[in-house]
Gaussian input, Z-matrix of N, CA and C with variables (Angstrom, degrees):
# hf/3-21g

backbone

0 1
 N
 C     1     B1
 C     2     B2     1     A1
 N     3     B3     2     A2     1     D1
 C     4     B4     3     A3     2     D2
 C     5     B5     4     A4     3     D3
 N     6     B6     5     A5     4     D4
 C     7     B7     6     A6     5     D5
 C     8     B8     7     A7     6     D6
 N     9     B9     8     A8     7     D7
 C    10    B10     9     A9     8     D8
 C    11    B11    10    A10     9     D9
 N    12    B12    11    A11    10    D10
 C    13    B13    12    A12    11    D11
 C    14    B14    13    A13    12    D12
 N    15    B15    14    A14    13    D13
 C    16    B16    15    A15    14    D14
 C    17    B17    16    A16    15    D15
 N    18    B18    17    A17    16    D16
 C    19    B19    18    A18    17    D17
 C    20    B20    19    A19    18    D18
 N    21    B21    20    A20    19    D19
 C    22    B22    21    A21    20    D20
 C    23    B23    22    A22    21    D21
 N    24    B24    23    A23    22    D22
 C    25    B25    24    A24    23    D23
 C    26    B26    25    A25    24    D24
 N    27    B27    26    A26    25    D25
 C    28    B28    27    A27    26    D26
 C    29    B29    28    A28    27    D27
 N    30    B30    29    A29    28    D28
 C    31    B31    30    A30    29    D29
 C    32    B32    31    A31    30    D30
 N    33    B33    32    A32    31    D31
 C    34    B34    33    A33    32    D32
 C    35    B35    34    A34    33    D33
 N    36    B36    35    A35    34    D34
 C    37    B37    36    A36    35    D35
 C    38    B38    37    A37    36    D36
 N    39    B39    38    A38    37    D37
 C    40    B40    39    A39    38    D38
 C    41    B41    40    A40    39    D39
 N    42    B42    41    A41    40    D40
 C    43    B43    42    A42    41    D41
 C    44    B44    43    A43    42    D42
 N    45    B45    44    A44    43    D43
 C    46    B46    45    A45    44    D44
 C    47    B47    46    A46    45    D45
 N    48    B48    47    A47    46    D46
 C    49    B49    48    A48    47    D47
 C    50    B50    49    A49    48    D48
 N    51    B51    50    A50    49    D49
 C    52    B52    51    A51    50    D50
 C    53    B53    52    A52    51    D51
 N    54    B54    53    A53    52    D52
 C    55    B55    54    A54    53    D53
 C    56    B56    55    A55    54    D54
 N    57    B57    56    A56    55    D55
 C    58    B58    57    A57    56    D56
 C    59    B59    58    A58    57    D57
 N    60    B60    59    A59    58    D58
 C    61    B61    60    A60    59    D59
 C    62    B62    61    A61    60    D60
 N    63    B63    62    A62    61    D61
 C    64    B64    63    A63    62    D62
 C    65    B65    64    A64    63    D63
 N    66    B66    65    A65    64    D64
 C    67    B67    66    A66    65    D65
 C    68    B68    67    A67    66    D66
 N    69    B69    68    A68    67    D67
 C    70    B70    69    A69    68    D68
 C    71    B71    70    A70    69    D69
 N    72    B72    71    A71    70    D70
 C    73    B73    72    A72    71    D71
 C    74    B74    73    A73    72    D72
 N    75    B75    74    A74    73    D73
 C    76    B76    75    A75    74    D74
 C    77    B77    76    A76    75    D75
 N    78    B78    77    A77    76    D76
 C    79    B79    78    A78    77    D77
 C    80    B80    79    A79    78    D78
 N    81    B81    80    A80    79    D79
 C    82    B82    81    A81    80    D80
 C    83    B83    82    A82    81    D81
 N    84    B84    83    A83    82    D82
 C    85    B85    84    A84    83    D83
 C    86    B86    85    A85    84    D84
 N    87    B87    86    A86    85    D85
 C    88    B88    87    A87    86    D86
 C    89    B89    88    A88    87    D87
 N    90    B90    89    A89    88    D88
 C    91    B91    90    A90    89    D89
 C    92    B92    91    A91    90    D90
 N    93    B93    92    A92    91    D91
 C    94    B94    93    A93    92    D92
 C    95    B95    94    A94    93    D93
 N    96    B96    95    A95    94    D94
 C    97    B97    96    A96    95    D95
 C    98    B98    97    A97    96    D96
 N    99    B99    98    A98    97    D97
 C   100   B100    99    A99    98    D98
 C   101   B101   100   A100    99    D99
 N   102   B102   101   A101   100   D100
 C   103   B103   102   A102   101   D101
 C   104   B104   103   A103   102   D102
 N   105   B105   104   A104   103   D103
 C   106   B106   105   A105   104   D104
 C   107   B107   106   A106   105   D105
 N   108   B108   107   A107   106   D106
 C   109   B109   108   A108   107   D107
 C   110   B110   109   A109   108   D108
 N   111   B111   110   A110   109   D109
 C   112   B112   111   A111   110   D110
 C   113   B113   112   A112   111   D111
 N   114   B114   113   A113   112   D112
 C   115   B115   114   A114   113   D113
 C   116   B116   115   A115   114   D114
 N   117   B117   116   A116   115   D115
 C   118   B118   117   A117   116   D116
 C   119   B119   118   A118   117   D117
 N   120   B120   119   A119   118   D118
 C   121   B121   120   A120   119   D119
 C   122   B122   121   A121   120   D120
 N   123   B123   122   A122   121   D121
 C   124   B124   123   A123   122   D122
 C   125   B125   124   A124   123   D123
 N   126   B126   125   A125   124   D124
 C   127   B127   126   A126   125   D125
 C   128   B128   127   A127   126   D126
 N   129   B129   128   A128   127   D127
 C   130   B130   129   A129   128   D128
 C   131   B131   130   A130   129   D129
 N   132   B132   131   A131   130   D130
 C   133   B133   132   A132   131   D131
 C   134   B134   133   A133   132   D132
 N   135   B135   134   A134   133   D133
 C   136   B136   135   A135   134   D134
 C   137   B137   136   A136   135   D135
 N   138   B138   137   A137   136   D136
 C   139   B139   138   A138   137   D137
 C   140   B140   139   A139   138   D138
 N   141   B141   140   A140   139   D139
 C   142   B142   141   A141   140   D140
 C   143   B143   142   A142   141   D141
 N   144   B144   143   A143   142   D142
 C   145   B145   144   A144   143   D143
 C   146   B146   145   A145   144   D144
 N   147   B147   146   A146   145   D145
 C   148   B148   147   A147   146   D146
 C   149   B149   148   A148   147   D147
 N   150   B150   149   A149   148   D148
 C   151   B151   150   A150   149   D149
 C   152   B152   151   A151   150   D150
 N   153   B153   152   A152   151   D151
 C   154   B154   153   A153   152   D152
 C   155   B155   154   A154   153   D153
 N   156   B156   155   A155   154   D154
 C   157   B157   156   A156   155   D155
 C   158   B158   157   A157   156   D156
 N   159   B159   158   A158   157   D157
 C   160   B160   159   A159   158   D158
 C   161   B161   160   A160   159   D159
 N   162   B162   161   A161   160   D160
 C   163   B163   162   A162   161   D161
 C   164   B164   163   A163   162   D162
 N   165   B165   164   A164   163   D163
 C   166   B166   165   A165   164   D164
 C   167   B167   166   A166   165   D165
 N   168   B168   167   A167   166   D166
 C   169   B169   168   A168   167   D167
 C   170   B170   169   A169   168   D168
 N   171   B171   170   A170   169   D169
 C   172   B172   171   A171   170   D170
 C   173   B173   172   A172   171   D171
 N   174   B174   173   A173   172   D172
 C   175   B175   174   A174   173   D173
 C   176   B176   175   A175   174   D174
 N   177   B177   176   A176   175   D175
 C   178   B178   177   A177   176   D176
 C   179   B179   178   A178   177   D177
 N   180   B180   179   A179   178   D178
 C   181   B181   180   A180   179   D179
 C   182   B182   181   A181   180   D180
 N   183   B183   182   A182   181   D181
 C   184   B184   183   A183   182   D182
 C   185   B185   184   A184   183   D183
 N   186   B186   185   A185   184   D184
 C   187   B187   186   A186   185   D185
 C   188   B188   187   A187   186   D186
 N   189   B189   188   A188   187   D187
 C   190   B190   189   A189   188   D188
 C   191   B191   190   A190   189   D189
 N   192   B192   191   A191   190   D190
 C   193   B193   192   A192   191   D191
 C   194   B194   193   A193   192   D192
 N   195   B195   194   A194   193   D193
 C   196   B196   195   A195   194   D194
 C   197   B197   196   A196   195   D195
 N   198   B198   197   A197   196   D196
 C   199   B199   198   A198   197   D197
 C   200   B200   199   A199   198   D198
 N   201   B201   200   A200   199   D199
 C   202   B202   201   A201   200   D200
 C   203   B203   202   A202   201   D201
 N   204   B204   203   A203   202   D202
 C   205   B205   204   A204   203   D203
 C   206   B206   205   A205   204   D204
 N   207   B207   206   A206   205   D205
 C   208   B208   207   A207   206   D206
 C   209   B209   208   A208   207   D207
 N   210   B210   209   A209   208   D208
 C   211   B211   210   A210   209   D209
 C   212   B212   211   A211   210   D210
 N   213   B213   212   A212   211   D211
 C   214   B214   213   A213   212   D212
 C   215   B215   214   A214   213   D213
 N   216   B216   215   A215   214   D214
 C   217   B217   216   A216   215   D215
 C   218   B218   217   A217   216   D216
 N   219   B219   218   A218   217   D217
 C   220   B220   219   A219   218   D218
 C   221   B221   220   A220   219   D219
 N   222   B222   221   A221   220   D220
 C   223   B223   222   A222   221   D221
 C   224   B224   223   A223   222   D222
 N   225   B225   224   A224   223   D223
 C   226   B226   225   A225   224   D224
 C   227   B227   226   A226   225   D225
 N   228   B228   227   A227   226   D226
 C   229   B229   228   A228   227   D227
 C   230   B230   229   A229   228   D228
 N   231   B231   230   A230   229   D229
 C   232   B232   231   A231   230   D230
 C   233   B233   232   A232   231   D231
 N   234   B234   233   A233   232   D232
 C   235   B235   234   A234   233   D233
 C   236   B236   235   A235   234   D234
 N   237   B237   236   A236   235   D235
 C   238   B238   237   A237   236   D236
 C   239   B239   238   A238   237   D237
 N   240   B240   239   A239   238   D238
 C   241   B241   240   A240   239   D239
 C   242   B242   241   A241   240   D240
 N   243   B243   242   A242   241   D241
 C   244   B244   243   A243   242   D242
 C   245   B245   244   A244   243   D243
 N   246   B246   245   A245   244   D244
 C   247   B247   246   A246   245   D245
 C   248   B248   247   A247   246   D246
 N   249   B249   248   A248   247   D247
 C   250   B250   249   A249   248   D248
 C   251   B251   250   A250   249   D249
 N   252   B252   251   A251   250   D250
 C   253   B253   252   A252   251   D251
 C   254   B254   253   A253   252   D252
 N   255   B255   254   A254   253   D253
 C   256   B256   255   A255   254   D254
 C   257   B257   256   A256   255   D255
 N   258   B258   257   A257   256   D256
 C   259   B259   258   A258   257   D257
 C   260   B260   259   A259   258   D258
 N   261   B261   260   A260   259   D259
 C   262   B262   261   A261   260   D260
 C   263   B263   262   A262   261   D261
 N   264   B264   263   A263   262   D262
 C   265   B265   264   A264   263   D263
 C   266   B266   265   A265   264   D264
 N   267   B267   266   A266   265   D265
 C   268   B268   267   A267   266   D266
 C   269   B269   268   A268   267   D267
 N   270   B270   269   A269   268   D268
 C   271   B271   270   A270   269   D269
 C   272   B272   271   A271   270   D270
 N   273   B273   272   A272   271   D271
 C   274   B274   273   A273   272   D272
 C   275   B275   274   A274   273   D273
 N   276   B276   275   A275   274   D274
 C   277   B277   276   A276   275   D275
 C   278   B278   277   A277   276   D276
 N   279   B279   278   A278   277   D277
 C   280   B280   279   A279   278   D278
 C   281   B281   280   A280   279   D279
 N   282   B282   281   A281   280   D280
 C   283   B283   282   A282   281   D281
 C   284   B284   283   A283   282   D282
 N   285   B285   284   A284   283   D283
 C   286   B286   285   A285   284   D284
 C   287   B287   286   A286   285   D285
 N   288   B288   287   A287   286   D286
 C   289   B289   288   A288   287   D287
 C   290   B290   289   A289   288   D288
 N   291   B291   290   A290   289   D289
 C   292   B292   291   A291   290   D290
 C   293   B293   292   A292   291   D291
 N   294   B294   293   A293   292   D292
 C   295   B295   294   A294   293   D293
 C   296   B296   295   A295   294   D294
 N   297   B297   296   A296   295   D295
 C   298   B298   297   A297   296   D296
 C   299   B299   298   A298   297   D297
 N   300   B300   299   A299   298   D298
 C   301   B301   300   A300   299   D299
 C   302   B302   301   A301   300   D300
 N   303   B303   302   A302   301   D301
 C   304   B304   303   A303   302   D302
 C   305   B305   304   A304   303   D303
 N   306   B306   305   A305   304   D304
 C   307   B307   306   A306   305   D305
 C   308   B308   307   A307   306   D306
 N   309   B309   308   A308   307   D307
 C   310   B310   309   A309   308   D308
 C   311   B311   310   A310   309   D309
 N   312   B312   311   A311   310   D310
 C   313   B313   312   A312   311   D311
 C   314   B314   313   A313   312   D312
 N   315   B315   314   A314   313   D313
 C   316   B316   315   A315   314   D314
 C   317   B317   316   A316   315   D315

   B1=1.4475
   B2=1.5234
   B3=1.1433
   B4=1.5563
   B5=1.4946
   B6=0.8098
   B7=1.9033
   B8=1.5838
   B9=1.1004
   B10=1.6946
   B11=1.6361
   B12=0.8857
   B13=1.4692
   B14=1.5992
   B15=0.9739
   B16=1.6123
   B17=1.9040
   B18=1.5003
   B19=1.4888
   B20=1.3240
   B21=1.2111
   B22=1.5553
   B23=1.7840
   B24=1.3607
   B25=1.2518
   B26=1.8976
   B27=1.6147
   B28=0.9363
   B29=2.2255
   B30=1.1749
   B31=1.4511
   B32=1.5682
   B33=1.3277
   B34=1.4785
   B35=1.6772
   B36=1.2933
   B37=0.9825
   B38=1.9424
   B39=1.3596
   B40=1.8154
   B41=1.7732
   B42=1.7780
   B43=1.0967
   B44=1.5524
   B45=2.1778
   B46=1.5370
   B47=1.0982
   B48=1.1102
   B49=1.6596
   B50=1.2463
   B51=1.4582
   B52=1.4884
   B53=1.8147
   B54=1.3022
   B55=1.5967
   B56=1.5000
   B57=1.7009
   B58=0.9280
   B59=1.5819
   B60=1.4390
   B61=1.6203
   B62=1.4651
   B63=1.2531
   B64=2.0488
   B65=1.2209
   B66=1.7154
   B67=1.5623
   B68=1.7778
   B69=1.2902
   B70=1.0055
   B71=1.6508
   B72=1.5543
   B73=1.4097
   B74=1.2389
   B75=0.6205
   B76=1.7763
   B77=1.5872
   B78=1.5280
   B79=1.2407
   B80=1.4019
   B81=1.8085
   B82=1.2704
   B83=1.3774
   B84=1.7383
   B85=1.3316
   B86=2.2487
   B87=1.0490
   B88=1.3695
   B89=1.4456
   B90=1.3913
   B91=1.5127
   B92=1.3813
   B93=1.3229
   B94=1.6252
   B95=2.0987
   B96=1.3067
   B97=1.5908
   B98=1.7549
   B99=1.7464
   B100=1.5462
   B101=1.5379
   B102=1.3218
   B103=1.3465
   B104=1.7302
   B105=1.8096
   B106=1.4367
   B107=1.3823
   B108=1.4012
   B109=1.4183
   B110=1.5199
   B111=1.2354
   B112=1.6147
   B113=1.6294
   B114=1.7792
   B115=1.3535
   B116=1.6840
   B117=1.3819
   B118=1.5095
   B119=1.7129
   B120=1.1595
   B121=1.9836
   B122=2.2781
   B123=1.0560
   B124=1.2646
   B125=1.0941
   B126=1.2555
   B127=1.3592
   B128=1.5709
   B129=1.5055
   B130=1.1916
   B131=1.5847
   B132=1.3279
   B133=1.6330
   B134=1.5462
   B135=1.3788
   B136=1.3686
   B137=1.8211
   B138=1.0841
   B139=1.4082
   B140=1.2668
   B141=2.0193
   B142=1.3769
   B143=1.2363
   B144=1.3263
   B145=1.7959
   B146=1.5843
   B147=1.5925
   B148=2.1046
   B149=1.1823
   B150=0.5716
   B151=1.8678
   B152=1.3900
   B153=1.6126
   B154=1.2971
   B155=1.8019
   B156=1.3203
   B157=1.2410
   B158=1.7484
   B159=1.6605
   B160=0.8460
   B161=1.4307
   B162=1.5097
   B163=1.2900
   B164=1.6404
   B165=1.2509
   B166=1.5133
   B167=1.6505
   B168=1.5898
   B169=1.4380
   B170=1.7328
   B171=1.3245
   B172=1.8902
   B173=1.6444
   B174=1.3182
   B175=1.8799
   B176=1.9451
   B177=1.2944
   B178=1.8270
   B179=1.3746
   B180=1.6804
   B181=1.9575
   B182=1.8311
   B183=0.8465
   B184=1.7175
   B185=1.6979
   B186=1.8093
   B187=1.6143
   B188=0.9966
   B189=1.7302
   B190=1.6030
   B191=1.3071
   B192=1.8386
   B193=1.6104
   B194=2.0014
   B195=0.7785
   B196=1.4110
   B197=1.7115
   B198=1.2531
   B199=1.4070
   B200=1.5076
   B201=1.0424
   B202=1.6468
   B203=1.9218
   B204=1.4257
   B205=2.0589
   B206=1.3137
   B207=1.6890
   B208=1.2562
   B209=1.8011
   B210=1.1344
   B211=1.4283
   B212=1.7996
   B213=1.9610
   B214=1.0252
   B215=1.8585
   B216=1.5243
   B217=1.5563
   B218=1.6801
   B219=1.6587
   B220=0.7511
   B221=1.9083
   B222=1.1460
   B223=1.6988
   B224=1.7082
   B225=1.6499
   B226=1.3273
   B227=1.6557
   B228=1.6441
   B229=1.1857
   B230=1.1439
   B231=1.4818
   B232=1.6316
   B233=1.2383
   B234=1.6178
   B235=1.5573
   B236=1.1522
   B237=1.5119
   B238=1.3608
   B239=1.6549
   B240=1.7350
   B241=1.4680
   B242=1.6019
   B243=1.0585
   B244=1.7833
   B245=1.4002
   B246=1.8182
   B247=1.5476
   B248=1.3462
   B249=1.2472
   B250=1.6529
   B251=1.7447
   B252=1.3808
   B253=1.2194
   B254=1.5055
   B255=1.0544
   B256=2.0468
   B257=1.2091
   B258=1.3748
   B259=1.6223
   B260=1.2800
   B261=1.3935
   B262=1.4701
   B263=1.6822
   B264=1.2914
   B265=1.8703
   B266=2.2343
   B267=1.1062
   B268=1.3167
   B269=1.2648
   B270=1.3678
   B271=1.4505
   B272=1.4560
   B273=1.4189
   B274=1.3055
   B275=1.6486
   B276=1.0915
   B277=1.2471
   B278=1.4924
   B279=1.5164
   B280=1.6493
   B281=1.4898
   B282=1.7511
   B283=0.9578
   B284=1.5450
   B285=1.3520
   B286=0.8779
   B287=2.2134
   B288=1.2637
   B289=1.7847
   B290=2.0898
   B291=1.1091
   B292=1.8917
   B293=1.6282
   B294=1.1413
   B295=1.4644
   B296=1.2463
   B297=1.5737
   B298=1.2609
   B299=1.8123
   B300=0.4932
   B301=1.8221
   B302=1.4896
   B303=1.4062
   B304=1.9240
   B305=1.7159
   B306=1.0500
   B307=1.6508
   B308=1.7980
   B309=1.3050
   B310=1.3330
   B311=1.8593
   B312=1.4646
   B313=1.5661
   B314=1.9523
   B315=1.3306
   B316=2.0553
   B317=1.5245
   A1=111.11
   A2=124.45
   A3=130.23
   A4=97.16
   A5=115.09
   A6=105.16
   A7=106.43
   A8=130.99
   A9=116.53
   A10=94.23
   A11=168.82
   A12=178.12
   A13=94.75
   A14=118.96
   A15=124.72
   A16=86.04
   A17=117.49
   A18=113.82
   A19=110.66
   A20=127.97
   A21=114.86
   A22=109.72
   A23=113.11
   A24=137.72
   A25=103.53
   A26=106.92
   A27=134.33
   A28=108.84
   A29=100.46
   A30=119.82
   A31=119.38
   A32=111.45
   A33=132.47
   A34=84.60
   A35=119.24
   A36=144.54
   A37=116.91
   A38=79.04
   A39=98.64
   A40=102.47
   A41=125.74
   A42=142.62
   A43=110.77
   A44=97.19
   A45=102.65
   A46=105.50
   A47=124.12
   A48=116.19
   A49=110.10
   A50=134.57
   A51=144.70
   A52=92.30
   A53=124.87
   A54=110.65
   A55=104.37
   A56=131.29
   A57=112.19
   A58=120.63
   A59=108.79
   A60=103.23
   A61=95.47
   A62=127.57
   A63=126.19
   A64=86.66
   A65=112.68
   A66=127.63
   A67=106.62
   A68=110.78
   A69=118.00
   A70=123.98
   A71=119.51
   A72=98.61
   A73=139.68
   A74=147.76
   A75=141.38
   A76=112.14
   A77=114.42
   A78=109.48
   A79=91.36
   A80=91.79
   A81=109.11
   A82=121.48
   A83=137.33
   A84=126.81
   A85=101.66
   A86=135.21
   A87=122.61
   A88=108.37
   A89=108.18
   A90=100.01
   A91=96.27
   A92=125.36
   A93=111.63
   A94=93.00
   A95=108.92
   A96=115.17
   A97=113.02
   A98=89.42
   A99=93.56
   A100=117.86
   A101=113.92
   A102=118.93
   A103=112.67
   A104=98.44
   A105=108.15
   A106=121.08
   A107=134.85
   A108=140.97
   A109=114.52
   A110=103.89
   A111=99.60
   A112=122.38
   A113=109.30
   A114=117.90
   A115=98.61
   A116=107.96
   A117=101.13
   A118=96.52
   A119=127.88
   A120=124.81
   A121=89.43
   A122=121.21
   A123=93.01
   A124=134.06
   A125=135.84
   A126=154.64
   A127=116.38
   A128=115.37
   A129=139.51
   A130=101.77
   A131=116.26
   A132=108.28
   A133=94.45
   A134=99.53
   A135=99.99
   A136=132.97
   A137=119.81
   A138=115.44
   A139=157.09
   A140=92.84
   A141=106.39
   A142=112.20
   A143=93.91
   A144=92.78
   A145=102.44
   A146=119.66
   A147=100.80
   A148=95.67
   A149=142.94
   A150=132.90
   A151=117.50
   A152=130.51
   A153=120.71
   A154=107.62
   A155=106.53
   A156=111.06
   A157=95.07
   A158=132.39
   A159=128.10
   A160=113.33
   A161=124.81
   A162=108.33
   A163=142.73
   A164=97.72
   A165=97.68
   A166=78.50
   A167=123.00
   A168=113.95
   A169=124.10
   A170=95.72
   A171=108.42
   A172=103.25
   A173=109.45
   A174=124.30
   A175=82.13
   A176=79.85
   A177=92.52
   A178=113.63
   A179=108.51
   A180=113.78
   A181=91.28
   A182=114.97
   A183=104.83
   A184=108.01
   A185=101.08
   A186=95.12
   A187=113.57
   A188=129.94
   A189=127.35
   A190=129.42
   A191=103.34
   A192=91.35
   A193=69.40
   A194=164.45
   A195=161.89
   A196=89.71
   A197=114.53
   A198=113.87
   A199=105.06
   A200=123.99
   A201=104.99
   A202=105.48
   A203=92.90
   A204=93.98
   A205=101.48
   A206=102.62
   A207=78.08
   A208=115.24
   A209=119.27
   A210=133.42
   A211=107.42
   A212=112.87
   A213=93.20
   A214=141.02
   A215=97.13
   A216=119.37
   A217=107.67
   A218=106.86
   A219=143.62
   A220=97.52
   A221=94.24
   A222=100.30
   A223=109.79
   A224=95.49
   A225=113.37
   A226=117.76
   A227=119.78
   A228=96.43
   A229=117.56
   A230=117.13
   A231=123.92
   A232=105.71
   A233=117.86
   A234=113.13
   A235=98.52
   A236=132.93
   A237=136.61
   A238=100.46
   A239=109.44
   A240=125.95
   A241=123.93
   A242=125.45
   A243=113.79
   A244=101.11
   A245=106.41
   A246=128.05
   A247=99.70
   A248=130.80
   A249=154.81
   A250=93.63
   A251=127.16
   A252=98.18
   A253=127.71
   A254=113.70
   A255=113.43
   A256=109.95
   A257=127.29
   A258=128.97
   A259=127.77
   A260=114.78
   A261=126.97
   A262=104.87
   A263=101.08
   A264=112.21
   A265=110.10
   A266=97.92
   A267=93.07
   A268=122.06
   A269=109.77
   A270=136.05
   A271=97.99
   A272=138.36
   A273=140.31
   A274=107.54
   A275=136.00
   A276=141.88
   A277=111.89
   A278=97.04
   A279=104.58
   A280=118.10
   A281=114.54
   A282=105.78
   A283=118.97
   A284=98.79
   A285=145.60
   A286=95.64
   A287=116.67
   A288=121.88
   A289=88.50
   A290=125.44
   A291=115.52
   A292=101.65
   A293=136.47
   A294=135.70
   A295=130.00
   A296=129.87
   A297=97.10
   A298=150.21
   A299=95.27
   A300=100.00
   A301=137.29
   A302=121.87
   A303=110.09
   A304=104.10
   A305=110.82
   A306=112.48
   A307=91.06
   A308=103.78
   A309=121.38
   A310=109.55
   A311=95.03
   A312=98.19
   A313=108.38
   A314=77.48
   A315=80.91
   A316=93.37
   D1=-34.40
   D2=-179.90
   D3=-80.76
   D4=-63.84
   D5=-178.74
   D6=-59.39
   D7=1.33
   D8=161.39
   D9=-115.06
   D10=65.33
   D11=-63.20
   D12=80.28
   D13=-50.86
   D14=-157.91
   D15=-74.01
   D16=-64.25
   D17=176.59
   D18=-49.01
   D19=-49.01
   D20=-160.83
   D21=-69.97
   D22=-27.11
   D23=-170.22
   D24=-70.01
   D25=-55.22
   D26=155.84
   D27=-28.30
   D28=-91.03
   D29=175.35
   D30=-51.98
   D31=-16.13
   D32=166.08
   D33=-63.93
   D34=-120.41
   D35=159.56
   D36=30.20
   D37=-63.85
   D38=178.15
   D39=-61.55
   D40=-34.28
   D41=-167.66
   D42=-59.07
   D43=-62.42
   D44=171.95
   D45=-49.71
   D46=-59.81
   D47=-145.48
   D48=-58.26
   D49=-52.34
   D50=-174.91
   D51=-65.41
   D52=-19.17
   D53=-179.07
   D54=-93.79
   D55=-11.23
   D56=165.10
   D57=-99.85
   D58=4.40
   D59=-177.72
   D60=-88.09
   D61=12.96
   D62=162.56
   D63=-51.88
   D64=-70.79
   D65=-151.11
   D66=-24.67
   D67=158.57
   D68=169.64
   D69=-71.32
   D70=107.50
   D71=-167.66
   D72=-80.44
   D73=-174.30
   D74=-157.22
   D75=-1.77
   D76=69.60
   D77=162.18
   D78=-111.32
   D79=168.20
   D80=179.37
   D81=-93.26
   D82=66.41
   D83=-140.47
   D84=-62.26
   D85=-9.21
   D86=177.25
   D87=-102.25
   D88=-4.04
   D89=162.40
   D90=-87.58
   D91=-42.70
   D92=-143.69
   D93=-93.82
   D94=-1.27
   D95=150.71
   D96=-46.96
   D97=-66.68
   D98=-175.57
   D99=-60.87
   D100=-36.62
   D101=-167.16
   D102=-58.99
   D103=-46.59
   D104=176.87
   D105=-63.52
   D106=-29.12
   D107=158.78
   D108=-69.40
   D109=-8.50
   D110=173.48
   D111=-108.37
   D112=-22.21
   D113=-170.66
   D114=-116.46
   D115=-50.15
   D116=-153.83
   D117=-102.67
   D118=-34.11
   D119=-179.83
   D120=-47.32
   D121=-60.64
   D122=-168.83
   D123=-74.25
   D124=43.31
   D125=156.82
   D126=-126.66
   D127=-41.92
   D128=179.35
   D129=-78.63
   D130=85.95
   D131=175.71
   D132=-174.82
   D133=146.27
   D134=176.14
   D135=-40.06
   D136=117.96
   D137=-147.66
   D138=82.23
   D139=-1.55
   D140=-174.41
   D141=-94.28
   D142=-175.67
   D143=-163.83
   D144=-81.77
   D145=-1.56
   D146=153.34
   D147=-104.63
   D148=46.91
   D149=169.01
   D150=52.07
   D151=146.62
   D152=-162.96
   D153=-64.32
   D154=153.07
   D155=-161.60
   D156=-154.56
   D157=117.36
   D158=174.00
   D159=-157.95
   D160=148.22
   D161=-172.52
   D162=-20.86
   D163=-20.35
   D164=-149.86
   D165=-125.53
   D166=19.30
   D167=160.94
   D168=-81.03
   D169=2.45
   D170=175.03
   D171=-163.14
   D172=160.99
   D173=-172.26
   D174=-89.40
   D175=179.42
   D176=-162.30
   D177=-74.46
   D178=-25.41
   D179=171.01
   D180=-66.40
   D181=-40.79
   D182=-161.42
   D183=-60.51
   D184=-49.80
   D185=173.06
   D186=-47.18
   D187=-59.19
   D188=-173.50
   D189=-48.77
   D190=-11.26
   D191=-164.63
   D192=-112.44
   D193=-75.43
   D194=140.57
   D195=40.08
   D196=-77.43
   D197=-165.35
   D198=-82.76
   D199=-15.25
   D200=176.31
   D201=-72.24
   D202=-25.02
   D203=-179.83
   D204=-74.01
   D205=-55.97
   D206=-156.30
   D207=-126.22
   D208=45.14
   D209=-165.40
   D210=-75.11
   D211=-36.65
   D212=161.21
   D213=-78.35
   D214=-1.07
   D215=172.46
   D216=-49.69
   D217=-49.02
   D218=-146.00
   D219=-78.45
   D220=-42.52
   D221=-170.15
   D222=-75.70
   D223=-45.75
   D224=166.08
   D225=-26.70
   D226=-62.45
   D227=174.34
   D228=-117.22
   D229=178.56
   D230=170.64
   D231=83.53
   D232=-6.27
   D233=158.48
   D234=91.07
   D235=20.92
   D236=-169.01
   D237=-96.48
   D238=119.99
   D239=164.15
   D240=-37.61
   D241=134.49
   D242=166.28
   D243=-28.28
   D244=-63.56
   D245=-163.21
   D246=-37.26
   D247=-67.79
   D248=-162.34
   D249=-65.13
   D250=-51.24
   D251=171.15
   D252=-77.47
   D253=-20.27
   D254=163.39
   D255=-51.79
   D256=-62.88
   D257=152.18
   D258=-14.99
   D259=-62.35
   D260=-177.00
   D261=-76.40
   D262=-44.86
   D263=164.87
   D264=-52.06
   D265=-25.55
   D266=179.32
   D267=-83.10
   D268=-50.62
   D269=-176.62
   D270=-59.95
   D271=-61.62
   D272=171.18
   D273=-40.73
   D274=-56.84
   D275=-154.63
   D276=-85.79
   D277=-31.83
   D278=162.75
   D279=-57.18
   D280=-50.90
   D281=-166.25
   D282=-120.85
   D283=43.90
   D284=-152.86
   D285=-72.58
   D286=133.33
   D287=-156.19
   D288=-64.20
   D289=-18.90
   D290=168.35
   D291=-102.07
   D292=9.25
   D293=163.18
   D294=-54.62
   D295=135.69
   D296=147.52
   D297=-46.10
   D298=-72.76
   D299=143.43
   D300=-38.38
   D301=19.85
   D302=-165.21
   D303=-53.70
   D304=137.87
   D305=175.20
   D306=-137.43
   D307=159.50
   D308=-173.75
   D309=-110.13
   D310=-24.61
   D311=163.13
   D312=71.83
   D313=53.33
   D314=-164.28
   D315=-83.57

């Protein structure tokens, strides 16, 4: 009984890890906080012309597959860096609405 507790515990384990190497890697999520209140909240808001858009508008698989479509969309305007979107890709995914952390980013 302890050696199948010990596997499942085991295979747990192996699960997170491969669910957090989605995450975006080496972004900076409190830079890419600031970046998103500075580049992407004014368009991204209720009524704006991208539609409201805030952390906790998708769980953390949704950001990853969100930014694998469309991350160079993303660079395209507002003058926003690859760098600056990994950042902003971090910060989202961190706090992301299944995160520890959900923040709404008001």
């Amino acid at each position: 009984m302890k050696r199948m507790t010990g596997i499942i515990l085991a295979l747990t384990l192996i699960a997170l890890c491969a669910g957090f190497a989605l995450a975006a890697e080496g972004g900076n999520p409190k830079k890419g906080k600031y970046l998103y209140k500075k580049d992407c909240k004014t368009c991204h808001v209720a009524g704006g012309e991208g539609g409201e858009m805030t952390p906790l508008s998708k769980t953390q698989a949704q950001w990853d597959r969100f930014f694998e479509k469309k991350s160079k969309g993303c660079a395209d305007h507002a003058g926003v860096s690859e760098k600056d979107v990994k950042d902003i890709q971090q910060f989202l995914f961190d706090h992301a609405a299944d995160s520890d952390q959900p923040e709404t980013c008001g």
